[in-house]
N, C-alpha and C positions, 0 to 999 in steps of 0.2 A: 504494500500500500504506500503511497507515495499523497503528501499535501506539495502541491506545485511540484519544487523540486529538494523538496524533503523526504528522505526514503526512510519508511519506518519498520519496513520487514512485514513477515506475513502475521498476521494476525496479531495486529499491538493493542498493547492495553493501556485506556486513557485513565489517571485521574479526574475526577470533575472538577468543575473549581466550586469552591464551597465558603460562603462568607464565613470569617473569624476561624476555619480551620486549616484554609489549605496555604499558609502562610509557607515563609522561606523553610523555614526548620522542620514542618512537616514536610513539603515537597521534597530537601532532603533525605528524611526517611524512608518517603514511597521509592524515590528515587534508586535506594538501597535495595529495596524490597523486589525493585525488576518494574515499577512501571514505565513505560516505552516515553509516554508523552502527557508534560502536561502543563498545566495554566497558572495562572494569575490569581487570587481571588479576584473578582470581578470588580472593574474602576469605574466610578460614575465619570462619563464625560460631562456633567455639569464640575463636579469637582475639579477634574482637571484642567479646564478652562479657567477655572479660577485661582486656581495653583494652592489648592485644598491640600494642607500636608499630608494627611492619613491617605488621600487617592496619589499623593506624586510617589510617596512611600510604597505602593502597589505596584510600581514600576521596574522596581529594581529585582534584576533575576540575576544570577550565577551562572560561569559558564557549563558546569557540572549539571544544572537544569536540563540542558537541549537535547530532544526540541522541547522550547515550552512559547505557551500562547502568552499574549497580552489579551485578556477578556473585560472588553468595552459595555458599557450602557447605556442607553437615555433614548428619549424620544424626538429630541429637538434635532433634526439632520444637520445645521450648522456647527452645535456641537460635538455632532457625534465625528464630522469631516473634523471640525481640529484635536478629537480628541485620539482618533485612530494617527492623526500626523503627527501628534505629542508621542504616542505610545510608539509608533517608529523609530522618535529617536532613540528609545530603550533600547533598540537593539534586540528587541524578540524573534525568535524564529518563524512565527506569522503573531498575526491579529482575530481574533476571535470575538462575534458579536453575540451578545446575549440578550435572548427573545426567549429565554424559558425560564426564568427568576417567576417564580408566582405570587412572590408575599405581596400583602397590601399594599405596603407603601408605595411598591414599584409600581406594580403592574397597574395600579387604578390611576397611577398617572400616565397610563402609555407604554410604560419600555415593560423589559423585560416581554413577558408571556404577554402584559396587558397590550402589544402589537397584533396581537392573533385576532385582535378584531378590528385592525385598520392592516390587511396586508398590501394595502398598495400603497402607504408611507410604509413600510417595512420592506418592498423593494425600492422602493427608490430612497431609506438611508443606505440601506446597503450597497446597492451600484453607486451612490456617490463615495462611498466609505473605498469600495474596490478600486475605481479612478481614482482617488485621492493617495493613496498610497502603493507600493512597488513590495510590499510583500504581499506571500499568501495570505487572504482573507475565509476566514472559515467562518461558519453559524451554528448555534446552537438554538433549538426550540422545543418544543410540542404540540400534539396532534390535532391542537386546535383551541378554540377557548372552551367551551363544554364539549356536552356530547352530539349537540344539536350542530355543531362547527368546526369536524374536523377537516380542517380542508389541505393537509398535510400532504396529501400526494399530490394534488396539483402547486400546490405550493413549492413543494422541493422542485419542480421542475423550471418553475420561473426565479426561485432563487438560484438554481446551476444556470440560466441564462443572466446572470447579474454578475456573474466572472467569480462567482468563490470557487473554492477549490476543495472544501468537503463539507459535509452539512451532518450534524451529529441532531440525532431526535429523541428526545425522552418520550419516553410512551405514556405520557398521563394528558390531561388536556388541564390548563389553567384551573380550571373548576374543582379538580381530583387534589390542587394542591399537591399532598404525600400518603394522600389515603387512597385506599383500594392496593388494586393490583393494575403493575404497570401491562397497557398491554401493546404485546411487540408486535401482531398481524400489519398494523398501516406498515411499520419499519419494514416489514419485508416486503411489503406492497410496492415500497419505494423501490427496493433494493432491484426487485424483479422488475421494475419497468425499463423496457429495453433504450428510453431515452436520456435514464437518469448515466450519465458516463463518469460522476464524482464518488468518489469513497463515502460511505455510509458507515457512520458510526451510530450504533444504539447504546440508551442508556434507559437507566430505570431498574431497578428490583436483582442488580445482580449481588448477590449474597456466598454465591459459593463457588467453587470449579466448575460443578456439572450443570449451573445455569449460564457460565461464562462458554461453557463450550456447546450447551444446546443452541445459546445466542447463535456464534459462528454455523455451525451446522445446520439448525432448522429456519435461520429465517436468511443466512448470509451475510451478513455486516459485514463490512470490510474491517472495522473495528468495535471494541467494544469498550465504554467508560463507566466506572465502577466510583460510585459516590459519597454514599451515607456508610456503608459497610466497609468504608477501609478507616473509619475512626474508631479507635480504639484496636484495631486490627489491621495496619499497613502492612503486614507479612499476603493479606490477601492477594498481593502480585504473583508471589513467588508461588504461593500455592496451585491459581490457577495456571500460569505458562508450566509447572511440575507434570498438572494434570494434563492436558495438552500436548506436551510432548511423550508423556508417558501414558497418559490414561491412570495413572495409580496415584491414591492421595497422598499428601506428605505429612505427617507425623507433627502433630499439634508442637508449639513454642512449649518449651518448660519455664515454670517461673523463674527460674536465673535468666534464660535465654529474654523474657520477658523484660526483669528488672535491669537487664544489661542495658537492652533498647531503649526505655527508659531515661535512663543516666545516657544514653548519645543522644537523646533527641532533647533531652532539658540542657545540655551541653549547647547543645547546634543553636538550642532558642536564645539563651542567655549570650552566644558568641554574635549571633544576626541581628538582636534586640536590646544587649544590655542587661545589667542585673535586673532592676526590679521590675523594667516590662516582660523580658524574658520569664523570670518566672513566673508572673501573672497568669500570662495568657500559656502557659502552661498547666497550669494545675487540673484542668479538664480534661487533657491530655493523658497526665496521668493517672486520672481517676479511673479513665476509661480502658486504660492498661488492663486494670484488675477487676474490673467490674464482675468478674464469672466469680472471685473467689468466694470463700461462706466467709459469715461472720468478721462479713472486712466494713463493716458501717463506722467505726470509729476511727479503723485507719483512713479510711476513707474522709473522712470530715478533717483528718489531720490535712492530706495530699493537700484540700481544695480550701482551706484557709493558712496554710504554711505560706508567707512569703520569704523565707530565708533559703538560699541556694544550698547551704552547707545541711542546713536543717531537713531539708525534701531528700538529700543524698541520704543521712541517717533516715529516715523514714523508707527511702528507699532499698536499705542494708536488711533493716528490718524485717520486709515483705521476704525478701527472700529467706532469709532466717529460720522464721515462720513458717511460712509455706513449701519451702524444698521439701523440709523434712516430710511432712505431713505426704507432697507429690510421691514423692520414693519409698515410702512406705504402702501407697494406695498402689503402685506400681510393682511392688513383689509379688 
C-alpha cells in the first residue's frame, strides 16, 4: 500500500489519532509496538491561524515517527487552506483531514463528522486543502450522519476525484457517536467499487488479531486503524502483525514486561513534556496499564493522583513486586 509516494508495505497498521492520548510519548510507544503509521492528535485550524500554543505544540513530530500524518480540523475553508500550509511547514509525511471527530462541540459546529451533512463544502475544503499544499493529503470520516444519510460510497468517490491519496472510514455514522457496533459492509462496498483506485483504510471496533485480520480478508482494506483499544494496551500492534504472519496468538505481557513499558513510556512523557506536565498527562496512562489486575483500586488512586516522577517509579516497583509473585504462582 502506498499514500502518494509513501510505501507502507502490505497490510499496515494505523494508529488513530485520538484527542489527549495519542501525544508524542504514546506514538512512541505504539511506534515500538510495530505500528506502521500514524498521526497527530488532531489540530484545530482555527487554533493554528491564530498561533494557539496547545495547536502549534501539535505540530511537532520526530523523525522516529515516519510516516506520521499532520490531522487538521475546522469548517471554515480559508482556514482550513492556511492551516494545512502551516502544518506543511512541520515537515509531516502527509496531511490528514478530519470529518469523523463526532463530539458536540465539533461536529454541531460543522467540522469534524458535523461535515457529513454539508458534503459539498466538505469537497471543496478538501480540493482546496489538496491544491494548496504538495504533500499527500488523506481523509478521515464516517458512513454518514445517521442512519437515514449514509452517503459514504458515493462520497468516497468524489473525495478520490478531489486529489487525496487515501480515504480511511470508520464504520459508525455521527449519530452512533461510540455506541453500537461499528459496521464495516459500506467499507467494503467502497473497497469493491471498481472506481475507487485509492487505498482504503477501515476503522472502528478492532479489538483483537482475528478482527484485524477478518478486516483484511473479508471486507479488503488496504489498511486497517486501531483506536480506543491500543490505550492501555499499545502491545496490540505487535500482537496483530504476530497473528498475520503466523496465524498463532502471542502470549499475553507479564506484569514486569508490563511495568517495564511503563517506566519507558512515563520516561519518553517527562523527556517530550517536562517534569510536571509529563507526569500529569501520564497518570491515565498508567492506570490503564493495570486496569485487569484484582484489588488494585488503591494502587490505582495512588498512579492517578501521584505527581512526583520518583514517587510513580516507587509505585511503579511496587506493582511488580506485588503482582509477579502472585502471576508465577497462578502460572505453575
Amino acid at each position: 500500500m502506498n499514500i502518494g509516494d509513501i510505501e507502507l508495505g502490505e497490510r499496515p497498521l494505523f494508529l488513530a489519532p485520538m484527542e489527549d492520548v495519542t501525544d508524542a510519548s504514546f506514538r512512541y510507544i505504539c511506534k515500538e509496538f510495530g505500528a506502521d503509521v500514524m498521526y497527530t492528535e488532531f489540530v484545530s485550524s482555527d487554533g493554528l491561524i491564530r498561533d494557539a500554543r496547545k495547536s502549534l505544540e501539535k505540530l511537532k513530530t520526530f523523525p522516529y515517527e515516519r510516516p506520521i500524518g499532520i490531522q487538521i480540523y475546522g469548517h471554515i475553508p480559508e482556514a482550513m487552506v492556511a492551516a494545512a500550509q502551516m502544518a506543511e511547514e512541520a515537515s509531516p509525511s502527509f496531511i490528514d483531514i478530519n470529518f469523523g471527530c463526532p463530539v458536540n462541540k465539533i461536529a454541531n459546529r460543522g467540522a469534524g463528522s458535523g461535515m457529513m451533512r454539508y458534503p459539498e463544502k466538505m469537497l471543496d475544503i478538501t480540493k482546496r486543502v489538496v491544491d494548496a499544499v504538495k504533500l499527500p493529503v488523506t481523509v478521515k470520516t464516517r458512513l454518514g450522519w445517521d442512519d437515514n444519510s449514509k452517503i459514504i460510497v458515493e462520497l468516497a468517490e468524489k473525495l478520490q476525484d478531489t486529489g487525496i491519496k487515501a480515504l480511511t472510514v470508520h464504520g459508525r455514522t455521527r449519530a452512533q457517536l461510540y455506541k453500537g457496533e461499528a459496521d464495516w459492509t459500506l467499507i467494503g462496498e467502497i473497497k469493491r467499487n471498481p472506481r475507487m483506485t485509492i487505498p482504503i483504510i477501515g476503522n472502528g471496533d478492532i479489538t483483537s488479531d482475528v478482527q484485524a485480520k477478518e478486516a483484511f480478508d473479508r471486507y479488503g482494506v488496504d489498511g486497517v486503524m486501531i483506536g480506543r483499544a491500543t490505550y492501555g494496551r499499545p502491545w496490540i500492534f505487535r500482537e496483530v502483525r504476530h497473528y498475520l504472519e503466523t496465524g498463532e496468538h502471542m502470549e499475553p505481557l507479564t506484569i514486569d514486561e508490563k511495568v517495564d513499558l511503563a517506566k519507558r513510556h512515563l520516561l519518553k512523557s517527562v523527556e517530550v513534556k517536562g517534569e510536571r506536565t509529563g507526569v500529569l498527562e501520564m497518570r491515565r496512562h498508567l492506570s490503564a496499564y493495570f486496569k485487569s489486575l484484582p484489588d488494585f483500586k488503591a494502587i490505582r488512586m495512588k498512579l492517578v493522583t501521584e505527581d512526583n516522577y520518583l514517587e510513580l517509579l516507587t509505585i511503579l516497583d511496587y506493582i511488580k513486586a506485588r503482582y509477579t509473585s502472585d502471576e508465577n504462582r497462578d502460572n505453575r
